[in-house]
LUMLUMDREN-303412 format. One record per residue (C-alpha): residue number from 0; residue in one letter; x, y, z. Coordinates in nm, 3 decimals, decimal comma, m for minus. Last residue first. Layout:
<recs>
(NUM 'A' (X Y Z)),
...
</recs>
This chain:
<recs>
(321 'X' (5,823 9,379 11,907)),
(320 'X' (6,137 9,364 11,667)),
(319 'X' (6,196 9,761 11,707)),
(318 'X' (6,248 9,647 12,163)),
(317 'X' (6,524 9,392 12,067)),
(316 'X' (6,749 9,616 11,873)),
(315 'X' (6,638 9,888 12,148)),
(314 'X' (6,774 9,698 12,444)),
(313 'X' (7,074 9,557 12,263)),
(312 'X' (7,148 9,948 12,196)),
(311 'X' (7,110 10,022 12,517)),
(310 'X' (7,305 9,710 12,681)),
(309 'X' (7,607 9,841 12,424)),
(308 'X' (7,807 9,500 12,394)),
(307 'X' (8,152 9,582 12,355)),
(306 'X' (8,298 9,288 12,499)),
(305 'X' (8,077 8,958 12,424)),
(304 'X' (8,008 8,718 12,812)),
(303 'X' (7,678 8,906 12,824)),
(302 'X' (7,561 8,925 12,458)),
(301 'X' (7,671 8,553 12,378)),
(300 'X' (7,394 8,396 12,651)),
(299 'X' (7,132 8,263 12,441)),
(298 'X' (7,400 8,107 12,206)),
(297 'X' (7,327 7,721 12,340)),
(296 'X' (6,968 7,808 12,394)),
(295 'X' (6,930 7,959 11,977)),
(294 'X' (7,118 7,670 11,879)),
(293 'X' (6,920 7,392 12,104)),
(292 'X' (6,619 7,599 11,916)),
(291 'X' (6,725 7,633 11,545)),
(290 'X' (6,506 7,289 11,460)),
(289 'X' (6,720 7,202 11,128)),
(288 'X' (6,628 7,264 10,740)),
(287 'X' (6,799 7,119 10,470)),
(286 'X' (6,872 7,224 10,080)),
(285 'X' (7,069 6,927 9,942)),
(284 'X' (7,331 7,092 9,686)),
(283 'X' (7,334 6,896 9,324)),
(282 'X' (7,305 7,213 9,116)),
(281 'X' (6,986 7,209 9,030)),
(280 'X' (6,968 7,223 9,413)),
(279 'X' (7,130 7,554 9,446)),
(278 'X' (6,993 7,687 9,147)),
(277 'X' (6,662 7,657 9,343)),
(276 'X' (6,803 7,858 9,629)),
(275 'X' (6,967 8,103 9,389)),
(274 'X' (6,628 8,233 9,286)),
(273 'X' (6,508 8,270 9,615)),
(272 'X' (6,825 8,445 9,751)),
(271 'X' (6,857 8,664 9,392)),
(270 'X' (6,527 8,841 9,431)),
(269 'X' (6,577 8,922 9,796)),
(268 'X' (6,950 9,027 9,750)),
(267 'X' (6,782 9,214 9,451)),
(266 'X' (6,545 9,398 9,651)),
(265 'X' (6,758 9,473 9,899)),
(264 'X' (7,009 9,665 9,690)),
(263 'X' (6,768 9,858 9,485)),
(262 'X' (6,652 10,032 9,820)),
(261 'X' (7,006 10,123 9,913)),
(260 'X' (7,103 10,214 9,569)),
(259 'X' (6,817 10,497 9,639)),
(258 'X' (6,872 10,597 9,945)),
(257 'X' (7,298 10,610 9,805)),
(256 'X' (7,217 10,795 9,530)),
(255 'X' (7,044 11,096 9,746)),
(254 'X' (7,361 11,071 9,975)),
(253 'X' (7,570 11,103 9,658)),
(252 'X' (7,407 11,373 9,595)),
(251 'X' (7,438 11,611 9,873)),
(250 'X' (7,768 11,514 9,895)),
(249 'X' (7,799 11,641 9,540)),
(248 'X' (7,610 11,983 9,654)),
(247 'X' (7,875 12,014 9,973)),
(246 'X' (8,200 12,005 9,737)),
(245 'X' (8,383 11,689 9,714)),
(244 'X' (8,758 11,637 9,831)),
(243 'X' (8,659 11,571 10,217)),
(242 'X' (8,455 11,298 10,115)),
(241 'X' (8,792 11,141 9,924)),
(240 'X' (9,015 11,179 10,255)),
(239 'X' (8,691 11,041 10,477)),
(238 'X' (8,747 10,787 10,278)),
(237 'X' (8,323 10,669 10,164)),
(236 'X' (8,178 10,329 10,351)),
(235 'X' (7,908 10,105 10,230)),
(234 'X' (7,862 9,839 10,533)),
(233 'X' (7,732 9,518 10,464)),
(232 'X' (7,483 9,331 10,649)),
(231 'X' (7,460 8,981 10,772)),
(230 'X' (7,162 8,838 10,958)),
(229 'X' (7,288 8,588 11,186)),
(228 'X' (7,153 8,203 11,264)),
(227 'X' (6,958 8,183 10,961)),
(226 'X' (7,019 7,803 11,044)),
(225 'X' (6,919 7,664 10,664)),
(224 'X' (7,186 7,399 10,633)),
(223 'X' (7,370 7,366 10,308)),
(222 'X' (7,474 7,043 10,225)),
(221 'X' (7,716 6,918 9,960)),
(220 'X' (7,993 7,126 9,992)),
(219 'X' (8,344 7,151 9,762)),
(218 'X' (8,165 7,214 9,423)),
(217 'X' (7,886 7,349 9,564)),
(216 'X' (8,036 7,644 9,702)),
(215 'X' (8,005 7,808 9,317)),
(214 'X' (8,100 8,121 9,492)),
(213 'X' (7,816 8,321 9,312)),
(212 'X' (7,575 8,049 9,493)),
(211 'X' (7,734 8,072 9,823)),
(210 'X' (7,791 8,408 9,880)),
(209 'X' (7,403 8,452 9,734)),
(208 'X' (7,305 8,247 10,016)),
(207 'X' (7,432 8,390 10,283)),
(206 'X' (7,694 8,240 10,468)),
(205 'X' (7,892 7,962 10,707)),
(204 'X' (8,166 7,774 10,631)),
(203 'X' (8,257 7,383 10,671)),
(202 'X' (8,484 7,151 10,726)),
(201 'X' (8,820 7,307 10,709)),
(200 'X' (9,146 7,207 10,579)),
(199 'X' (8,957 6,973 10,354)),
(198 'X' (9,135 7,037 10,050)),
(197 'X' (8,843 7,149 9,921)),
(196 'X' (8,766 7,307 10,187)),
(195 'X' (9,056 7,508 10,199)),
(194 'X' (9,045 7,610 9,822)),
(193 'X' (8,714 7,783 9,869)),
(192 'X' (8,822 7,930 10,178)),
(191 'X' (9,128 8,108 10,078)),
(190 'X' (9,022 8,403 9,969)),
(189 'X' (8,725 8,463 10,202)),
(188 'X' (9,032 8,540 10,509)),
(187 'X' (9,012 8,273 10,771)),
(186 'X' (8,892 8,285 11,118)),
(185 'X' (8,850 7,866 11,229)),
(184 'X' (8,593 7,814 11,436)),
(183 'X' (8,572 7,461 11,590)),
(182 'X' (8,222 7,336 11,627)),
(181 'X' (8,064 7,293 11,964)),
(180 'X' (7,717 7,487 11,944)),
(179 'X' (7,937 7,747 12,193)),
(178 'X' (8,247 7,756 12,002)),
(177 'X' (8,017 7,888 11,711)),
(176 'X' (7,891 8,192 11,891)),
(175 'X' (8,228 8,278 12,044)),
(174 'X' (8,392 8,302 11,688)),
(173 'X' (8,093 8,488 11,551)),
(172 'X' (8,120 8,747 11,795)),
(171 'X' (8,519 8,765 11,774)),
(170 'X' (8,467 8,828 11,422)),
(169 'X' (8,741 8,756 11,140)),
(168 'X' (8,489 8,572 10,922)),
(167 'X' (8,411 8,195 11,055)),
(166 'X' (8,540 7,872 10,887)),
(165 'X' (8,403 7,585 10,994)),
(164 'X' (8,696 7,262 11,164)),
(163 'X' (8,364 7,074 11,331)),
(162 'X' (8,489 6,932 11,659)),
(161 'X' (8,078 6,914 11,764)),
(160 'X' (7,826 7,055 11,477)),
(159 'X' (7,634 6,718 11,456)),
(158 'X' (7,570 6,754 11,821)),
(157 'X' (7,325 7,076 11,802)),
(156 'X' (7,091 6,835 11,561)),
(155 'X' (7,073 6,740 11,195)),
(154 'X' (7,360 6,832 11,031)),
(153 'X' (7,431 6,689 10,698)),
(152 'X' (7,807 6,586 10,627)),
(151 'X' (8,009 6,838 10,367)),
(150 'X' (7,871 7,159 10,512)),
(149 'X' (7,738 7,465 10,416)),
(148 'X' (7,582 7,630 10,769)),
(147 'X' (7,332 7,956 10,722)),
(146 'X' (7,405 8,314 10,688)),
(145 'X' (7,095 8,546 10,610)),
(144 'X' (7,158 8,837 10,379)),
(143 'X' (7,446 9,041 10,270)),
(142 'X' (7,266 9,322 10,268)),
(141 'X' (7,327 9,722 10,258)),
(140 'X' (7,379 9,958 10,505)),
(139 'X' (7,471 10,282 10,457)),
(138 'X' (7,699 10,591 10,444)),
(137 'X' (7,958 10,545 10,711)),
(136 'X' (8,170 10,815 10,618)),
(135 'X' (8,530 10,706 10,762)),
(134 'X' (8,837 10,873 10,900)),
(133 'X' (8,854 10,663 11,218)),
(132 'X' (8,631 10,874 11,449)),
(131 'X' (8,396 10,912 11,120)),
(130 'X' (8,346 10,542 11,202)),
(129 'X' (8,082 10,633 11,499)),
(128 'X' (7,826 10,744 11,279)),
(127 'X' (7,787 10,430 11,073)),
(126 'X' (7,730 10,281 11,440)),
(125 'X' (7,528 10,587 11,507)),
(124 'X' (7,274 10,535 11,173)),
(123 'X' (7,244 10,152 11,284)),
(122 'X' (7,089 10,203 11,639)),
(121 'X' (6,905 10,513 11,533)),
(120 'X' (6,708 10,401 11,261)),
(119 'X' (6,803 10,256 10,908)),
(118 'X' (6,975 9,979 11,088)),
(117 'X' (6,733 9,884 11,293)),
(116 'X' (6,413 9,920 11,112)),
(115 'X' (6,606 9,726 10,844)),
(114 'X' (6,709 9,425 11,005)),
(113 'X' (6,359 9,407 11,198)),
(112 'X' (6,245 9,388 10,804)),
(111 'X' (6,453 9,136 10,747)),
(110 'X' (6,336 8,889 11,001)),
(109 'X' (6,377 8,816 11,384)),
(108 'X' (6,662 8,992 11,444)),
(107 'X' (6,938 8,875 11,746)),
(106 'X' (6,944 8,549 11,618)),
(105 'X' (7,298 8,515 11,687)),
(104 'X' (7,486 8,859 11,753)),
(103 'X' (7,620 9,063 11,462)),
(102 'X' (7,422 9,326 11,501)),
(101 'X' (7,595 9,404 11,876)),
(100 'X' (7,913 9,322 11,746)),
(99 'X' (7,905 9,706 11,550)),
(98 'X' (8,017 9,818 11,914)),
(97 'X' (8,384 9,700 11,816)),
(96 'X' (8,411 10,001 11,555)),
(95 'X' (8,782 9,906 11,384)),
(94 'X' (8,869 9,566 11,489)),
(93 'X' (8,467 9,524 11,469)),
(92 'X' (8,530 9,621 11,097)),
(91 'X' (8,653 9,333 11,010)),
(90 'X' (8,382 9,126 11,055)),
(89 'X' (8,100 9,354 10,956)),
(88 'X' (8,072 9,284 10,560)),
(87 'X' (8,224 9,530 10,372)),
(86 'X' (8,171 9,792 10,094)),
(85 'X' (8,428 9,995 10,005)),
(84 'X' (8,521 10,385 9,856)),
(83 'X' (8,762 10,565 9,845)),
(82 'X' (9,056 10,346 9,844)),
(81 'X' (9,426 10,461 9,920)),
(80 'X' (9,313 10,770 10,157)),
(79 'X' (9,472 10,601 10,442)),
(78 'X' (9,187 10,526 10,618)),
(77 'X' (8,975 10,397 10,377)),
(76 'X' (9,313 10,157 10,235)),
(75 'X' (9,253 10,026 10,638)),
(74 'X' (8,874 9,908 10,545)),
(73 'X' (9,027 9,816 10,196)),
(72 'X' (9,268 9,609 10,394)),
(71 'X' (9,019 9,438 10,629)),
(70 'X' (8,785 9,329 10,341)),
(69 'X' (9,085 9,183 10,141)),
(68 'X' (9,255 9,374 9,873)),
(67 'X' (9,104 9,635 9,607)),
(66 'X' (9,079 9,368 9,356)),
(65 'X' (8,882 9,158 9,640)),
(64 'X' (8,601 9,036 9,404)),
(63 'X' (8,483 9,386 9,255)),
(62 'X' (8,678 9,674 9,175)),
(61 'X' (8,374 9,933 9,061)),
(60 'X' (8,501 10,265 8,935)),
(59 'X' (8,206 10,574 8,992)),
(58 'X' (8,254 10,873 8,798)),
(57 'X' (8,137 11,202 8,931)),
(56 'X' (8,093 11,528 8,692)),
(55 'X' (7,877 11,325 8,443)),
(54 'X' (7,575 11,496 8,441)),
(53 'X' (7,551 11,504 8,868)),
(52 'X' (7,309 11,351 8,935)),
(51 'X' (7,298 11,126 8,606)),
(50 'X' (7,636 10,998 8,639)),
(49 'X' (7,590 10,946 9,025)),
(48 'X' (7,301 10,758 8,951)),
(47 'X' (7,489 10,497 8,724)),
(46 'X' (7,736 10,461 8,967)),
(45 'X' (7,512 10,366 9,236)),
(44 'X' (7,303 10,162 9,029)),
(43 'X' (7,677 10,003 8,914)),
(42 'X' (7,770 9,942 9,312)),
(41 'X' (7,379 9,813 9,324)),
(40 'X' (7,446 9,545 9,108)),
(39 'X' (7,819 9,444 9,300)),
(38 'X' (7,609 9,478 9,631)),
(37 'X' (7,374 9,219 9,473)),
(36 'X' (7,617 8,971 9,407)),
(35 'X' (7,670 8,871 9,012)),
(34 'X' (7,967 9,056 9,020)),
(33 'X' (8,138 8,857 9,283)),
(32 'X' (8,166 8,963 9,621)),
(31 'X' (8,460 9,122 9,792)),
(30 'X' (8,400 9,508 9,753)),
(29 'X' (8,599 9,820 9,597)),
(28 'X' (8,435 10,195 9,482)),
(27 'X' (8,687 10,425 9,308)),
(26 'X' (8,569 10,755 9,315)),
(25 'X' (8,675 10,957 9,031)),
(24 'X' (8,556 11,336 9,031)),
(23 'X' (8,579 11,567 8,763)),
(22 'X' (8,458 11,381 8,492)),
(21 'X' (8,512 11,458 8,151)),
(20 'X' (8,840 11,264 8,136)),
(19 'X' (8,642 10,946 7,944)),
(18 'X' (8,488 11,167 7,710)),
(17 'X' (8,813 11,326 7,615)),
(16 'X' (8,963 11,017 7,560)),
(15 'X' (8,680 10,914 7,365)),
(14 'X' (8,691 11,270 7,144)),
(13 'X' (9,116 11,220 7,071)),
(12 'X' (9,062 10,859 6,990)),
(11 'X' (8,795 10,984 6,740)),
(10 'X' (8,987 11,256 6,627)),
(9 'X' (9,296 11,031 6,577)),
(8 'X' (9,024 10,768 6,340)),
(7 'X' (8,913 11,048 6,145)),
(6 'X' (9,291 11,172 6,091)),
(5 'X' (9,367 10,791 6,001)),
(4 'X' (9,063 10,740 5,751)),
(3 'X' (9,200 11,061 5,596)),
(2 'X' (9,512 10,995 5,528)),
(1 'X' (9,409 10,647 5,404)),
(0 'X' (9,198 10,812 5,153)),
</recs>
């Protein structure tokens, strides 16, 4: 009987194993969030699609929360043919496209669905466009959603944000931005913010909502300031090196996948802002909103003095928001 249990049990081993090498393509897909983000949700929608496209040819790996590396590094991993997949938010990427600073300019949209038109027409489809110089398929943009000000003293006008130490993403943009309202930008890599603050290294930090929910920022911040003051998408990127590796009808479908994970995306980075909101207060946060003009006046003039400004683009940015 034993015999047997143990030959059942080796063919069993022997079927999973040859379940789990079925597929002919692995694409290993990294990001920074946590996997209650809604890029990490739509990372398995994406993965789940791509095993019913293509019946189980393509499997999709998820490394979530940096396991991969930092954003920068699995932007350079792309490029090497190390990672083959990432999603990133645009501040270290403007080391690799600088144009992409355009989108990243202060109150440059005036809601999400500007943000979209945008980037789903013909400013954001060259951007992605322009990576393939670098050995990138820009495939899409997905959202990281509306940054706004956490903070451990409330801010109630321009002046509250003078000699504040608030940690900015790696974005020269951003950086000039925030020198402007009078705080003190500090770029710092998202692994060692948490701890920062709450060793009070730095003062603040600045980002969406769902960053600072699935972060559990409230631990080391007490207010979080709605300023809306950039909207903040991320960039879903494929290795030129793995694109290169899959025949034309995969492509095909994973482009298909992507629409769709695309879609799915932004309606659960809507879902999970407003939910996360209230969690945010259960939580002890103090949810506070501030009169953005002085910001928007003090900022008015970032996409003159920024390098790598497209006027054109700028021009038609402003002109789908009309």
């Amino acid at each position: 009987m034993k015999g047997a249990i143990s030959l059942f049990s080796g063919l069993a081993l022997l079927a999973l194993g040859a379940q789990a090498d079925a597929a002919d393509y692995v694409i290993k897909a990294g990001h920074g969030t946590q996997t209650t983000h809604p890029t990490h949700l739509a990372l398995v929608k994406f993965a789940e699609l791509m095993d019913q496209k293509t019946n189980g040819a393509v499997k999709v790996e998820i490394y979530p929360d940096r396991q991969l590396g930092e954003e920068r590094e699995m932007v350079e991993g792309l490029q090497l043919g190390s990672v083959d997949m990432a999603v990133v938010s645009t501040g270290p990427l403007l080391a690799f496209v600088p144009q992409i600073g355009v989108i990243d300019l202060p109150f440059v949209f005036k809601d999400s669905a500007h943000a979209y038109k945008v980037l789903d027409g013909e400013v954001g489809q060259s951007l992605l466009q322009k990576m393939s110089a670098k050995g990138i398929v820009g495939m899409a943009w997905w959202e990281n959603g509306w940054r706004h000000l956490t903070t451990k003293k409330p801010i109630h006008e321009l002046s509250d944000m003078k000699g504040m130490k608030l940690r900015t993403m790696q974005n020269p943009v951003h950086i000039a931005a925030f020198k402007e309202v009078g705080a003190s930008p500090i770029p710092m890599a998202w692994g060692e913010v948490f701890t920062s603050l709450g060793q009070g290294v730095i003062d603040a930090q600045e980002n969406p909502i769902t960053i600072i929910y699935s972060n559990s920022l409230w631990e080391v911040q007490k207010y979080v300031t709605l300023t809306g003051h950039v909207y903040g998408p991320h960039a879903v990127m494929v290795s030129e090196t793995a694109w290169s590796r899959l025949p034309a009808d995969i492509q095909g479908k994973m482009r298909e996948a992507m629409t769709e994970s695309t879609r799915y995306q932004r309606e659960q980075s809507q879902r999970l802002e407003a939910e996360q909101l209230v969690k945010l207060q259960e939580k002890g946060m103090v949810i506070e909103k501030v009169d953005t003009t002085p910001f928007r006046t003090a900022t008015a003039h970032i996409a003159e003095t920024s390098k790598n400004i497209d006027p054109a683009m700028l021009k038609a940015i402003r002109a789908a928001g009309e």
